[in-house]
C-alpha positions as CSV (number, residue, x, y, z in Angstrom):
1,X,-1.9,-17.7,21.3
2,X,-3.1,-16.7,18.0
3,X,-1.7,-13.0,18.1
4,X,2.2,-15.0,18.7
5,X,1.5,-17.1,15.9
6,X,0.6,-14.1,14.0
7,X,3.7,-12.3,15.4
8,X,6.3,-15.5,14.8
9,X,4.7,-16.4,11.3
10,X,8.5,-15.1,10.2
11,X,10.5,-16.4,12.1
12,X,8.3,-19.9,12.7
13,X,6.2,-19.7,16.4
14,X,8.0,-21.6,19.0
15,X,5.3,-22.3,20.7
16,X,2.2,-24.1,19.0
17,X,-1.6,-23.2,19.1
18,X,-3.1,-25.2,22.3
19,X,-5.3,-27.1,19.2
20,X,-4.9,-27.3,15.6
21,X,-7.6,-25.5,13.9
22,X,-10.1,-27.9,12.4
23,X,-9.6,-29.5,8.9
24,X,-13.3,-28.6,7.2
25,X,-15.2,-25.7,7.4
26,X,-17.6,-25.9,10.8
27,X,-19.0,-23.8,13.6
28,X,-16.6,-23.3,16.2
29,X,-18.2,-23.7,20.0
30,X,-16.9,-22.2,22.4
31,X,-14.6,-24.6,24.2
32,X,-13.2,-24.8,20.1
33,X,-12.6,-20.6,20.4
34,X,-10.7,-21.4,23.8
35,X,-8.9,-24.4,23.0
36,X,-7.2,-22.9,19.1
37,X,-6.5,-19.9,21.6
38,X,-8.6,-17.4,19.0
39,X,-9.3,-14.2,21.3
40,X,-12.8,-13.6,20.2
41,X,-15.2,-10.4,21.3
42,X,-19.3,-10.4,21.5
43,X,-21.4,-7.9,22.4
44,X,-24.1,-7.7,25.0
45,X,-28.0,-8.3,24.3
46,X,-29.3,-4.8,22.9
47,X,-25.5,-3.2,22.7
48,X,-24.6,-1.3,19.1
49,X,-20.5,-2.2,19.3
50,X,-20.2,-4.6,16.8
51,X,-17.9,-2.2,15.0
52,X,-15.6,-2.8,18.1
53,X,-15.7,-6.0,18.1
54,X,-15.0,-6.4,14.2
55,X,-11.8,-4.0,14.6
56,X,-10.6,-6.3,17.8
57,X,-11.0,-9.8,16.7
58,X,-9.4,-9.1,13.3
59,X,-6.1,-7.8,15.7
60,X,-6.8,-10.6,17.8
61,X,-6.4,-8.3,21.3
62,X,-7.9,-5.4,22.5
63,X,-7.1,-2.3,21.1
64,X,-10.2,0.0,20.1
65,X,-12.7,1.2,22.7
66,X,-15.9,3.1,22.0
67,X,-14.0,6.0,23.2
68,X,-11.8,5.5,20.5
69,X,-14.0,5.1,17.7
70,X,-16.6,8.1,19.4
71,X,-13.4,10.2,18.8
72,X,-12.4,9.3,15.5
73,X,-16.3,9.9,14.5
74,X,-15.8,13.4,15.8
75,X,-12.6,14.0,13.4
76,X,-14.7,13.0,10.7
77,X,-17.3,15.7,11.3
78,X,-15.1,17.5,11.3
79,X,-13.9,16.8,8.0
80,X,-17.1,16.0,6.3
81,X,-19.8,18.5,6.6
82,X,-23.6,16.9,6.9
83,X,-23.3,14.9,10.3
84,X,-21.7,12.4,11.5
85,X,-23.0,9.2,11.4
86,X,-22.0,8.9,7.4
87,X,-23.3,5.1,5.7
88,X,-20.4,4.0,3.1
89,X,-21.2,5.7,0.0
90,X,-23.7,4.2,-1.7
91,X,-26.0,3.0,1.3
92,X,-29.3,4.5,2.2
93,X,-29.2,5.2,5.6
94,X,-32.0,3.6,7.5
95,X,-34.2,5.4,10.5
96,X,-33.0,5.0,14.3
97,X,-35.9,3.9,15.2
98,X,-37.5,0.4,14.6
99,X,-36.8,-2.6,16.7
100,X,-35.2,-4.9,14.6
101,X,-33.8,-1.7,12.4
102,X,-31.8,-0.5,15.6
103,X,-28.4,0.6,15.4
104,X,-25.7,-2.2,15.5
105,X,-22.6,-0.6,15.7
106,X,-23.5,2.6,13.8
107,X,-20.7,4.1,12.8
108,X,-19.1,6.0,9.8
109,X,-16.7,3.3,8.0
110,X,-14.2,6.3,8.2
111,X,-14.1,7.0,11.4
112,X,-13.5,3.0,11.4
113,X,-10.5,3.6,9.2
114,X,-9.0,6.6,11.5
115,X,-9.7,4.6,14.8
116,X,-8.2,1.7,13.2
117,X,-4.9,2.9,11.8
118,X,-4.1,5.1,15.2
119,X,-4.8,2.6,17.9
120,X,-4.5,-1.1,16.1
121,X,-1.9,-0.2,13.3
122,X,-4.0,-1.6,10.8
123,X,-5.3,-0.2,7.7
124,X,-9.1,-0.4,6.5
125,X,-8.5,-1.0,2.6
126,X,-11.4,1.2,0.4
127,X,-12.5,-1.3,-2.5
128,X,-15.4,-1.8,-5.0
129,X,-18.6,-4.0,-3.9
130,X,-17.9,-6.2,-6.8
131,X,-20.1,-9.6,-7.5
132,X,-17.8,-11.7,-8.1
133,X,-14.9,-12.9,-6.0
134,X,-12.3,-13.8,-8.9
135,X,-12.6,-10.3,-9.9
136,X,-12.7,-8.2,-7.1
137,X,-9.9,-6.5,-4.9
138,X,-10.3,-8.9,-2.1
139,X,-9.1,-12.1,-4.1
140,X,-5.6,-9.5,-5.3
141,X,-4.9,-9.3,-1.5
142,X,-5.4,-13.4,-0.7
143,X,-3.3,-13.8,-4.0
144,X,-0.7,-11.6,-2.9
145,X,-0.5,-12.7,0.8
146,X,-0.4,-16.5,-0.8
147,X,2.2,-15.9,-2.8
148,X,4.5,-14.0,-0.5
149,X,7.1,-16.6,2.4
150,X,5.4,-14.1,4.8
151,X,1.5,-13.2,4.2
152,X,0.8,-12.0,7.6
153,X,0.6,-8.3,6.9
154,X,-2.9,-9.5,5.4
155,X,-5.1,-9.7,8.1
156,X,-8.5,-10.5,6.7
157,X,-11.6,-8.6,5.9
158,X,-13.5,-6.3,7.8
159,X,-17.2,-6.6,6.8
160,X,-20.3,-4.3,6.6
161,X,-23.8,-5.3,5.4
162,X,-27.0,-3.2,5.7
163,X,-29.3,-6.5,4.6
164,X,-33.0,-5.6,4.5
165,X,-34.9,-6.9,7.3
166,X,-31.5,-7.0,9.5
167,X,-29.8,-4.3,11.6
168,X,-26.4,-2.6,10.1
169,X,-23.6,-4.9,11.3
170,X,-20.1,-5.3,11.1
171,X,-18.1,-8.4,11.5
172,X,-14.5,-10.0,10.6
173,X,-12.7,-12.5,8.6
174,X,-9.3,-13.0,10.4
175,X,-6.9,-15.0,8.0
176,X,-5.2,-17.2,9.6
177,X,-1.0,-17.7,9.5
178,X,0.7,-19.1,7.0
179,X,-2.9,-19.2,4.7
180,X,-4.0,-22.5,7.1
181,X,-7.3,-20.9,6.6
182,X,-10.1,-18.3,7.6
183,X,-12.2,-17.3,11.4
184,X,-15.2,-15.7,10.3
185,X,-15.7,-13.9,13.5
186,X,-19.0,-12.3,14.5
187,X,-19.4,-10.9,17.9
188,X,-23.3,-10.5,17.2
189,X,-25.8,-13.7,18.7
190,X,-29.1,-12.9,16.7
191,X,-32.7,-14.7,18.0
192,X,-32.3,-16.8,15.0
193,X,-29.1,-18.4,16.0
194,X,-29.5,-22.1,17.8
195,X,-26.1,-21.7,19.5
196,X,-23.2,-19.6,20.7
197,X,-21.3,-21.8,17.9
198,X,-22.9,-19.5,15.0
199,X,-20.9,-16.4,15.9
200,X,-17.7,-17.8,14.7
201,X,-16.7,-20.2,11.9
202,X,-14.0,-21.8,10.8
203,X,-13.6,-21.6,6.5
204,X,-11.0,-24.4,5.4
205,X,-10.0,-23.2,2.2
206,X,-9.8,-20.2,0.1
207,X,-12.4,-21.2,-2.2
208,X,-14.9,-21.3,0.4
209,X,-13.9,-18.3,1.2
210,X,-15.0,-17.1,-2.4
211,X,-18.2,-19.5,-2.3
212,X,-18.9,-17.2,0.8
213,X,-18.5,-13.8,-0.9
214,X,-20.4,-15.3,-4.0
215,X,-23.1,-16.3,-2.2
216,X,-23.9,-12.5,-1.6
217,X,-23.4,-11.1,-4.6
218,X,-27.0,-9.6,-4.7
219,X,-25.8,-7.5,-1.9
220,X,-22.7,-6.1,-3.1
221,X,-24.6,-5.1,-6.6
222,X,-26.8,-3.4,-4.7
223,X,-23.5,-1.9,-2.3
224,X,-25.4,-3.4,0.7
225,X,-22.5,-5.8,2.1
226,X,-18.6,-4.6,1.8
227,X,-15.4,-6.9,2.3
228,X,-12.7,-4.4,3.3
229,X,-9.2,-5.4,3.1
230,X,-7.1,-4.7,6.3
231,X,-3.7,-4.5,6.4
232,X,-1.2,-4.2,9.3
233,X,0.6,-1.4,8.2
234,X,4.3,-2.1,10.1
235,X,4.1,-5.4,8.7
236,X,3.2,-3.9,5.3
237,X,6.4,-2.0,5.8
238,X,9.0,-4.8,6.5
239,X,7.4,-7.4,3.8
240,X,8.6,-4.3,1.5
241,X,11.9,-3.8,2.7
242,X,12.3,-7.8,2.6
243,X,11.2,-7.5,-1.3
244,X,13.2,-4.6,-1.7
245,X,16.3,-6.4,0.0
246,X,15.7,-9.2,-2.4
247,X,16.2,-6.5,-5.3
248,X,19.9,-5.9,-4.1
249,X,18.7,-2.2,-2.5
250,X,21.1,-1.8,0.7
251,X,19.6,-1.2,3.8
252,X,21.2,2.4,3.4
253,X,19.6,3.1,0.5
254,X,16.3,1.8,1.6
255,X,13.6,4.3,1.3
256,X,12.6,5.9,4.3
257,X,9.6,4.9,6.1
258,X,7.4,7.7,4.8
259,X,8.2,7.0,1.1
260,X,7.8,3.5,1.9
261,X,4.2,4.4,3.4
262,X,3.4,6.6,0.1
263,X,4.2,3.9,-1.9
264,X,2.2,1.3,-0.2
265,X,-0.8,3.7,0.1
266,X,-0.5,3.8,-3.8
267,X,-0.9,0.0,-4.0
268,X,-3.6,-0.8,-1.4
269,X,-0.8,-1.9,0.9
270,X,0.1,-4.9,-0.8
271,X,4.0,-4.7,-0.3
272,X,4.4,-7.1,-3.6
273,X,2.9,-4.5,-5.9
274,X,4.7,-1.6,-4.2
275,X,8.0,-3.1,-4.8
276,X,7.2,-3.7,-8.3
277,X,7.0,0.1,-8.2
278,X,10.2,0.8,-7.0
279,X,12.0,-1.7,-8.6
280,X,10.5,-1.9,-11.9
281,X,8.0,0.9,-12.6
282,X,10.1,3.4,-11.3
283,X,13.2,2.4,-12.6
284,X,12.1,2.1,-16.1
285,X,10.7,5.7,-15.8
286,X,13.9,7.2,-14.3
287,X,15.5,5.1,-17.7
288,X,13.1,6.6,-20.1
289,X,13.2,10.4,-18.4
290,X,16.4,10.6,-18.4
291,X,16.8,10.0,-22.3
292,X,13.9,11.9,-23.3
293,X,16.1,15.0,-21.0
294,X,18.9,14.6,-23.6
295,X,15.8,16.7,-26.4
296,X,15.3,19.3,-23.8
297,X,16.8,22.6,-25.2
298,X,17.6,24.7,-22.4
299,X,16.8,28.5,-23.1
300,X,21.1,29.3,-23.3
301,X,21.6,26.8,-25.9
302,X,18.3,27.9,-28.1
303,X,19.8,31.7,-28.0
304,X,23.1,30.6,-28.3
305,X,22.2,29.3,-31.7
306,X,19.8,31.7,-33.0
307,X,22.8,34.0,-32.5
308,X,25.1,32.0,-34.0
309,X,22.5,31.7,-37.3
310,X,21.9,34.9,-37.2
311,X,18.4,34.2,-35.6
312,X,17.7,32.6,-38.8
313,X,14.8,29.7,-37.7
314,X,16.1,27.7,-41.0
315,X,19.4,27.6,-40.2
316,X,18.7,27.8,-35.8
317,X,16.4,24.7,-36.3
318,X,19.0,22.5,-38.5
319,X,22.4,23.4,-36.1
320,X,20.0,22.0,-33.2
321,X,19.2,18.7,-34.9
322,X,22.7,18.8,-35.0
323,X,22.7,19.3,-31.5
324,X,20.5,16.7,-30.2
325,X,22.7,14.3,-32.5
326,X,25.4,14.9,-30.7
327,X,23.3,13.5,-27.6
328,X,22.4,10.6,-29.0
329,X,22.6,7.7,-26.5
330,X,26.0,5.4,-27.1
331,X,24.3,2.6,-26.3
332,X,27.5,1.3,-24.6
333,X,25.1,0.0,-21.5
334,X,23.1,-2.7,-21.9
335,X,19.7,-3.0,-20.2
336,X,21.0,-5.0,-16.9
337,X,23.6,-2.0,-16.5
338,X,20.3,0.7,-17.6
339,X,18.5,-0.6,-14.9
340,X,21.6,-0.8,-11.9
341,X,22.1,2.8,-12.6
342,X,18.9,4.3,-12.7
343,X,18.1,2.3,-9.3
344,X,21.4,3.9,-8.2
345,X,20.2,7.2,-9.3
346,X,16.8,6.6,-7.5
347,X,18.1,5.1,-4.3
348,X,20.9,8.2,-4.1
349,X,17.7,10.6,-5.1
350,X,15.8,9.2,-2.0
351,X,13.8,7.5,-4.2
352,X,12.2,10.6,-6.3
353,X,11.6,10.0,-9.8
354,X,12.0,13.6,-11.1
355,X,15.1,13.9,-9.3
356,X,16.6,10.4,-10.2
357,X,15.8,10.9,-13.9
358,X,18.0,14.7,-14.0
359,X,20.9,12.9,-12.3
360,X,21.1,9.9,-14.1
361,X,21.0,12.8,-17.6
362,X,23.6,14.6,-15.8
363,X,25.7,11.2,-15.7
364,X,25.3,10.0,-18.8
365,X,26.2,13.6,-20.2
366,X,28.9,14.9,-18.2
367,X,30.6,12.2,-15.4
368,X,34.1,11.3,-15.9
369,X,33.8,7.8,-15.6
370,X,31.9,5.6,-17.8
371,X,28.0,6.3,-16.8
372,X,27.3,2.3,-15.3
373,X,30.5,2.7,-13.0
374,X,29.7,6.3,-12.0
375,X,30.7,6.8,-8.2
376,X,28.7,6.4,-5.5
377,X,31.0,10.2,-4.5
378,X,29.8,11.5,-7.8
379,X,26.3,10.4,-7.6
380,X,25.7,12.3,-4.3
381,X,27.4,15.2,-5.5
382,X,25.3,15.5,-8.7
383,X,22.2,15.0,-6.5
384,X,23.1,18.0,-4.3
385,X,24.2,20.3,-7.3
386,X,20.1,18.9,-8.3
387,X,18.2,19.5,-5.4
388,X,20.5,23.0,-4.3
389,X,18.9,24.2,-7.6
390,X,15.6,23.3,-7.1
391,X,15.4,20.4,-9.9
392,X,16.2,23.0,-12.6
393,X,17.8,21.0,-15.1
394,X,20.0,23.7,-16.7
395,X,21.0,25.2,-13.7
396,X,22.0,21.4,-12.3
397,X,24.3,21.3,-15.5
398,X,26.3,24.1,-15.1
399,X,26.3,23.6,-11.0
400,X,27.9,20.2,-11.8
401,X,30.0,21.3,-14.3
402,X,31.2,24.1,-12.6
403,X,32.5,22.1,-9.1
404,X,34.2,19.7,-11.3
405,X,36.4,22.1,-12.8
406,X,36.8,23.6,-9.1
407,X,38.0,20.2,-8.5
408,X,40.3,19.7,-11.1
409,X,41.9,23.3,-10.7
410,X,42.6,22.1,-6.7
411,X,43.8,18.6,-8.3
């Protein structure tokens, strides 16, 4: 029941949670787990598969096995040479042996991230163990999940600590839909707990949520307790193409889904800050390259004028201050038309920067029409004369320049 609210949270569920969850923070018992329709893990007396359980309550169903996470360890042997049961960085890894010291879901955090991403479609967010809440990573994602009509691509935090005097343990923070609260979720009954009821916890407000983290700050100073973020990554991806949407891009020229996983990567997932890159940082960038192009002297033009001086450097460097004169922006456009363009340029550029920024030079130099009405006809045909040669801005020039007077000779 949980999982459909999580999958209607867009759309609004039509069918409610058997129970509202509870209004304070409490222990939940176990008729409280069953009737809010949480699906909710534990592990056996003496088991080490907390890291299971942690992966599969925070996707609320069944979806990593040891199998799973036994194969994903073995990648990262692969890929990591010394072993392969790898502490986060930063942890002193503690003997196998020991009672109370015995493994509790022992596994590399990276073979949690592989097993994670392949068989849940969630991603396992690397941040810095910092002390306080306000500043870390963790309160960016609640913020940004909070502030978004749909936060459910936030899942929650998946959580290591190696406290002293306590087995290695993983356990979850599943945020609930809509931001109606927090499950801490831990599939591990210790000899100190009175009830079943400790294992899972329900946390009312965000700023308990902090007060939580805060209360451990010893820990993360000393790197001994980690909140990872955790993202569902197809979620991830249509919160982006919703905020992209919003910033008039067509679902034609929506980037496709591997630029729109690059992007997110860049920014931690957080679809929010990844549009801001395409629609702001990387539009003011395409802006700014493409007028710094118009001081590029190609090799042609600088032996073209040496020649024509005489290969006098006096007389060569004055005639091309002249020259870059001449290309002095009209300033015609004004900043809302700046901006439609270069998104034009970057949306027809499949959203490359380097690429975008030639074109839009290329317009602003040499299209027939007035630069901020260029044609979508023109754009594309700029953008193959670009990529056919190779991003070479000179060559671009001439390529362009030499199909429109193909064109106007058939005309």
């Amino acid at each position: 029941a949980l999982q459909q609210s999580f999958d209607e949270a867009e759309v609004g569920s039509t069918e409610e949670l058997s129970e509202a969850p509870p209004t304070s923070t409490r222990y939940l018992s176990t008729v409280d787990i069953e009737s809010m329709g949480v699906y909710f893990e534990c592990q056996g007396n003496g088991t080490a598969t907390c890291a299971i359980h942690a992966i599969n309550n925070l996707a609320q169903k069944n979806t990593v096995s040891l199998t799973h996470l036994q194969a994903a360890e073995s990648r990262v042997a692969l890929l990591q040479r010394g072993g392969s049961f790898l502490a986060p960085s930063g942890i002193s890894v503690p003997s196998a042996k020991g009672g109370d010291g015995a493994r509790t879901g022992w596994f590399d955090i990276e073979a949690l991230k592989l097993a994670s991403e392949k068989h849940a479609g969630h991603m396992v967010i690397e941040t810095e163990p910092t002390p306080d809440f306000a500043r870390s990573a963790g309160q960016k994602f609640v913020t940004a999940a909070n502030e978004e009509s749909d936060g459910s691509w936030f899942r929650g935090f998946l959580v290591y600590e190696c406290i002293p005097g306590r087995a290695m343990h993983y356990w979850s923070l599943l945020r609930l839909p809509t931001g109606g609260g927090w499950l801490k979720l831990d599939s591990l009954h210790r000899d100190s707990d009175k009830s079943l009821g400790h294992r899972c916890e329900f946390i009312a407000t965000d700023e308990e949520l902090a007060e939580l983290y805060n209360s451990n700050k010893d820990y993360f100073k000393s790197w001994l307790m980690r909140w990872y973020p955790v993202v569902d990554k197809m979620k991830a991806r249509e919160g982006l193409k919703g905020l992209l949407t919003e910033g008039d891009v067509s679902e034609e020229d929506c980037p496709r889904e591997a630029t729109l996983n690059a992007v997110l990567r860049d920014n931690h997932w957080i679809p929010s800050a990844a549009a801001h890159t395409l629609l702001v940082d990387s539009v003011e960038q395409v802006a700014h390259m493409s007028q710094a192009l118009c001081l590029v002297v190609t090799s042609s033009v600088a032996v073209k004028v040496l020649r024509t001086t005489g290969w006098d450097w006096d007389r060569a460097v004055a005639q091309l201050n002249g020259v870059l004169e001449e290309r002095r922006p009209d300033g015609t456009m004004d900043q809302a038309e700046l901006k439609q363009l270069a998104q034009r340029c970057l949306a027809t550029s499949k959203w490359d920067v380097h690429t975008a920024s030639i074109v839009m030079h290329i317009v602003n130099s040499y299209a027939c029409a007035p630069a901020a009405a260029a044609a979508d006809d023109d754009l594309q045909l700029i953008v193959g004369c670009v990529n056919s040669c190779e991003r070479d801005l000179e060559k671009s020039q001439l390529a362009y320049k030499l199909l429109r007077v193909c064109s106007g000779l058939q005309e």
